[in-house]
C-alpha positions as CSV (number, residue, x, y, z in Angstrom):
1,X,0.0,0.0,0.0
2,X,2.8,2.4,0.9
3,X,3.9,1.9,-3.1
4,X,0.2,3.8,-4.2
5,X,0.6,6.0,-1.7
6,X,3.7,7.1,-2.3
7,X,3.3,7.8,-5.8
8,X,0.1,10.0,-4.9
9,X,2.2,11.9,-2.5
10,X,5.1,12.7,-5.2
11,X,3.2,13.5,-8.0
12,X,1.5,15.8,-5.5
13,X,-1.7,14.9,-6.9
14,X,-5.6,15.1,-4.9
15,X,-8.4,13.2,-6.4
16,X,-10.0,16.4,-7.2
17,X,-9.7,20.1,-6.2
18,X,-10.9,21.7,-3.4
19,X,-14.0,23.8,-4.7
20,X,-17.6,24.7,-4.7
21,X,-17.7,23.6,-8.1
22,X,-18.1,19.9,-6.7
23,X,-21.7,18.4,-6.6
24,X,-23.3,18.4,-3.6
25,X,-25.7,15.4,-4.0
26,X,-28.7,18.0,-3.2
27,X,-31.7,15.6,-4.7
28,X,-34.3,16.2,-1.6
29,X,-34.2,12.8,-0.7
30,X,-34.0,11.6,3.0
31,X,-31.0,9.7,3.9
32,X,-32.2,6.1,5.8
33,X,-29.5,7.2,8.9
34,X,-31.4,10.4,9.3
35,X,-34.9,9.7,8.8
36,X,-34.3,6.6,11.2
37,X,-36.8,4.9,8.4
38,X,-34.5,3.3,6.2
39,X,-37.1,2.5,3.5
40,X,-40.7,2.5,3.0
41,X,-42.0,-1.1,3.7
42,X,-43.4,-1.3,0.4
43,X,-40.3,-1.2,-1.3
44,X,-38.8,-3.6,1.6
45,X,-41.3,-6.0,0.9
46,X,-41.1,-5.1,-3.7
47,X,-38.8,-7.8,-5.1
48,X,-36.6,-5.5,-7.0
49,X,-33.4,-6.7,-8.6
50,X,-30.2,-5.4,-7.4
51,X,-29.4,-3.5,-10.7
52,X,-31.7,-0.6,-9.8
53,X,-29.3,0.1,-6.7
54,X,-26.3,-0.3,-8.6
55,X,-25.6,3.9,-9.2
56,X,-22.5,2.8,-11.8
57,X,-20.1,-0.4,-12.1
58,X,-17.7,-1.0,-14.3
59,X,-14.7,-3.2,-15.1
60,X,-11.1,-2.0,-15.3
61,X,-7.5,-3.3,-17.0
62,X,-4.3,-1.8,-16.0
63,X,-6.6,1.6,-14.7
64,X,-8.9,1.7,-18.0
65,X,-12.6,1.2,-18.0
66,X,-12.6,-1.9,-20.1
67,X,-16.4,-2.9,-19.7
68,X,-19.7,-1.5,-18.1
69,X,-21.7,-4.6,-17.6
70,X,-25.3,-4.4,-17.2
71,X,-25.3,-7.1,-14.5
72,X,-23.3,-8.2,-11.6
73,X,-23.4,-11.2,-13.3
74,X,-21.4,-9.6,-16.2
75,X,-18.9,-8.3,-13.7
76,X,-18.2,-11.7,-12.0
77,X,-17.3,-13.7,-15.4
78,X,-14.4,-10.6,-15.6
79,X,-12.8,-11.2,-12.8
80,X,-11.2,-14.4,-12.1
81,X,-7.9,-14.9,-13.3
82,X,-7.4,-11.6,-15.1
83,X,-4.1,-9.9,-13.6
84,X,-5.0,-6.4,-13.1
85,X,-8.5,-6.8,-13.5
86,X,-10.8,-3.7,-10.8
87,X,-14.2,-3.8,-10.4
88,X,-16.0,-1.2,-8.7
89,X,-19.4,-1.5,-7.9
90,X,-21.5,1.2,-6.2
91,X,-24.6,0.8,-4.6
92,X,-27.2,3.6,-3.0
93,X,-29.3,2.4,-0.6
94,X,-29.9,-1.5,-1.3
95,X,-32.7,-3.3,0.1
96,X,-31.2,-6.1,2.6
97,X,-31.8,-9.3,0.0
98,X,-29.8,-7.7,-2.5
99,X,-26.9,-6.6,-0.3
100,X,-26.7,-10.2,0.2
101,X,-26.6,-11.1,-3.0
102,X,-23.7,-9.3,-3.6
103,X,-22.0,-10.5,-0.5
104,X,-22.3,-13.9,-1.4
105,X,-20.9,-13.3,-4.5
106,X,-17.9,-11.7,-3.0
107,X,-17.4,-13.7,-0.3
108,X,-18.1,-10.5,2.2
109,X,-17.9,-11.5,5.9
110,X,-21.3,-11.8,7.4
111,X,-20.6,-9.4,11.0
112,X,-19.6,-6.6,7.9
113,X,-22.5,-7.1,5.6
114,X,-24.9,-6.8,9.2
115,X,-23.0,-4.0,9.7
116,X,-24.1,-2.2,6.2
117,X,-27.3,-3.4,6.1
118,X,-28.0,-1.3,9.4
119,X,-25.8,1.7,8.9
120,X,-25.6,3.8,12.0
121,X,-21.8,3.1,12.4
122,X,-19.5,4.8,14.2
123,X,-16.1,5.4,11.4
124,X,-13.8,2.4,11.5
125,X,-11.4,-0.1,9.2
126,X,-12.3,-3.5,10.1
127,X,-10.1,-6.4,8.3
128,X,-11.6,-10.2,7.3
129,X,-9.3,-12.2,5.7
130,X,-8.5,-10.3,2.6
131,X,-11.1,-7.7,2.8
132,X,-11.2,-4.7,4.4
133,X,-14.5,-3.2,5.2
134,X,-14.3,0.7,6.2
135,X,-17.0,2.8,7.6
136,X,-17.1,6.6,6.9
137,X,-19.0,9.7,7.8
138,X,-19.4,12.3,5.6
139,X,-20.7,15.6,6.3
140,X,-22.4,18.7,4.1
141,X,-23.0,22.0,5.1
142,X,-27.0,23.1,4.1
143,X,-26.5,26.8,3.9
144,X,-30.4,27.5,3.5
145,X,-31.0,26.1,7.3
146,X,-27.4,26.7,8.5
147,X,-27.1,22.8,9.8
148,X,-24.6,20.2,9.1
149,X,-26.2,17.5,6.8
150,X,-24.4,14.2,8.1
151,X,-24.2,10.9,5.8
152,X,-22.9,7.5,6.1
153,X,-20.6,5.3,3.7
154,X,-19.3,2.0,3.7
155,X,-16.6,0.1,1.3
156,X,-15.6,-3.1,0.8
157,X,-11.9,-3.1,-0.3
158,X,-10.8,-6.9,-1.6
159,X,-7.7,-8.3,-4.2
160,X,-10.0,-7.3,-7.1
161,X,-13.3,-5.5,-6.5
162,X,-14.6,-2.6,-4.2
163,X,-17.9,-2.3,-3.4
164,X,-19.0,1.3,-2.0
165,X,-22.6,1.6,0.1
166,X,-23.8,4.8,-0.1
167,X,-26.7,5.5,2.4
168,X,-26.6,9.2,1.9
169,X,-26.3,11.9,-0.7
170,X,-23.1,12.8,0.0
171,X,-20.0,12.3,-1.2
172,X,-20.4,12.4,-4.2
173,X,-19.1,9.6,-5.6
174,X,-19.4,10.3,-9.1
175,X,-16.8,12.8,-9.2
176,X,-14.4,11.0,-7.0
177,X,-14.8,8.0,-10.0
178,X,-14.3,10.9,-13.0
179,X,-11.2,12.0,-11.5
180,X,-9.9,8.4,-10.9
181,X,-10.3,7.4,-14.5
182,X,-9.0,10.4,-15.5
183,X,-5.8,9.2,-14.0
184,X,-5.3,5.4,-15.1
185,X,-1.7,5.9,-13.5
186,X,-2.9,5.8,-10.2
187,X,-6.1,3.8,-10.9
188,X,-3.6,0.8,-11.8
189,X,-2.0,1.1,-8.7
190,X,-5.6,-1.2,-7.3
191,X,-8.6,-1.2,-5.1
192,X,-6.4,0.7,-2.6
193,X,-6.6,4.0,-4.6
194,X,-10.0,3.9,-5.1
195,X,-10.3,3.8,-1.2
196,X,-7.6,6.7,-1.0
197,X,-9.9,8.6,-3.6
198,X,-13.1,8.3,-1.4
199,X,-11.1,9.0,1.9
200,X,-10.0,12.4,0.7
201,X,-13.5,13.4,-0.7
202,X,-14.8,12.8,2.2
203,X,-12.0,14.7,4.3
204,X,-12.6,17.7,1.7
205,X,-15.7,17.3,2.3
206,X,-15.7,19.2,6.0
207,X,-13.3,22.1,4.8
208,X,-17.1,23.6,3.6
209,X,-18.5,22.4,6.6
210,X,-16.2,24.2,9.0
211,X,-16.3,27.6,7.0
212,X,-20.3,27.7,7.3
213,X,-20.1,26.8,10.9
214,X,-17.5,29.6,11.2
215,X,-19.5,31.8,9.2
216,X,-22.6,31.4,11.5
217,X,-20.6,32.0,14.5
218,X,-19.0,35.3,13.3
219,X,-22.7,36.4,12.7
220,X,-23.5,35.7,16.4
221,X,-20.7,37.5,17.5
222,X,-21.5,40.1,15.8
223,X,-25.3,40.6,17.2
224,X,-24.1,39.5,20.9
225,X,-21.4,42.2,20.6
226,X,-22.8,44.9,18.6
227,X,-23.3,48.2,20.2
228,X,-27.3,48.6,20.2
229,X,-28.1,44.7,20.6
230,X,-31.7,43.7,19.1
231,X,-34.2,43.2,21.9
232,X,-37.9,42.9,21.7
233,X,-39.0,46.4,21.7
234,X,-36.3,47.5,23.6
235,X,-38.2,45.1,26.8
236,X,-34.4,44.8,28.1
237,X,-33.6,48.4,28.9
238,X,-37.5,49.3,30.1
239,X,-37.6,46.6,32.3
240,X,-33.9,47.7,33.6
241,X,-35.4,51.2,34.1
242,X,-38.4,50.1,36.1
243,X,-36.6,48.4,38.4
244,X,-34.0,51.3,38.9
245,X,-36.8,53.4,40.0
246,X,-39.0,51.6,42.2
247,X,-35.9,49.6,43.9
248,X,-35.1,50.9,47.9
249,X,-32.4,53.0,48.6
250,X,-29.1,50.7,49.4
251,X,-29.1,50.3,53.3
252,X,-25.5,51.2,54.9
253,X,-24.2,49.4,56.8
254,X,-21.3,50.3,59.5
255,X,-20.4,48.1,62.1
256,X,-20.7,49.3,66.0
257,X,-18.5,50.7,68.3
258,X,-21.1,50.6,71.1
């Protein structure tokens, strides 16, 4: 891994710049994690085939989109044997059946597939066998309500495939894939990239975050500090003025000599 890595870090390359001209993911939809109703039951309950979660996949040789199946079945007849063979499969919001599908295509560990299904996951890196399963949180901030939109994402890193969960708008994934194929170089270095590439869009990810927080605070300051504060009809000061009027003289007191 340090061979990837180290490459990124000389070439002094980022998976994509830092700017507002990335996509924020807005689509008005609910993320599962937030709503705390991950989906509706009727669409728990529709039998719905796991290509209408699948949000892009595709099939890559020495860091060059080779094939975009249709299928996962597609994907699966690519991969064995094939030196330098990726696939990437991403998947937003999957009903529980057809997360399992794909694990059991994979070979995914059973605690880490529980683990996506439910979401609510604190961030960690979790290894079985030759998979690594890694649990992010991203974060957006919604300038129109001033809060901090906060979304969940899960990979599956193995020898030849990655497999990204999305459970919430954001990142957005589609951007962090554009720049990575734009750069076959470091594409070819493996699955590992493709996890470096999502890491840093997410970390970029709060650098937005942190300026609207500090934005909102400096416009606080600013009201709590300014010299004729905003009060309800000036209630502050006429209440101050009442009770400087009708209070009792201060009693003095001295102590006795007697």
């Amino acid at each position: 891994m340090s061979d990837w890595r180290g490459r990124a870090v000389r070439a002094g390359k980022r998976p994509f710049p830092r700017s507002a001209e990335r996509g924020n993911g807005d689509g008005g939809v609910v993320a599962p994690e937030h709503s705390m109703d991950p989906r509706a039951e009727s669409q728990v309950r529709a039998e719905v085939s796991l290509e209408r979660s699948v949000v892009d996949a595709a099939v890559y040789r020495e860091g060059r989109r080779v094939a975009s199946p249709a299928t996962l079945e597609e994907i699966y007849q690519e991969l064995p044997g094939k030196a330098g063979t990726l696939a990437w499969i991403g998947l937003y919001r999957p009903a529980e059946a057809q997360l399992l599908a794909v694990a059991e295509r994979f070979g995914l560990h059973e605690l880490a597939v529980e683990d996506a299904i439910v979401a609510h996951q604190r961030p960690k890196l979790e290894r079985y066998g030759d998979t690594l399963f890694v649990v992010l949180r991203a974060a957006r901030y919604l300038d129109d309500v001033e809060e901090v939109d906060f979304g969940e994402i899960h990979l599956f890193v193995g020898p030849e495939f990655v497999l990204t969960v999305r459970h919430s708008q954001a990142p957005d994934l589609a951007a962090v894939r554009s720049w990575l194929e734009d750069d076959p170089d470091l594409l070819a270095l493996g699955p590992e990239a493709v996890l470096y590439a999502v890491l840093d869009a997410v970390v970029d990810g709060y650098a937005p975050v942190i300026a609207g927080l500090q934005n909102d605070i400096d416009e606080i300051e600013t009201e709590v500090f300014a010299a004729t504060p905003r009060s309800p009809a000036g209630s502050t000061n006429s209440h101050a003025r009442s009770w400087s009027s009708s209070a009792p003289p201060a009693r003095c007191w001295t102590s006795s000599t007697d």
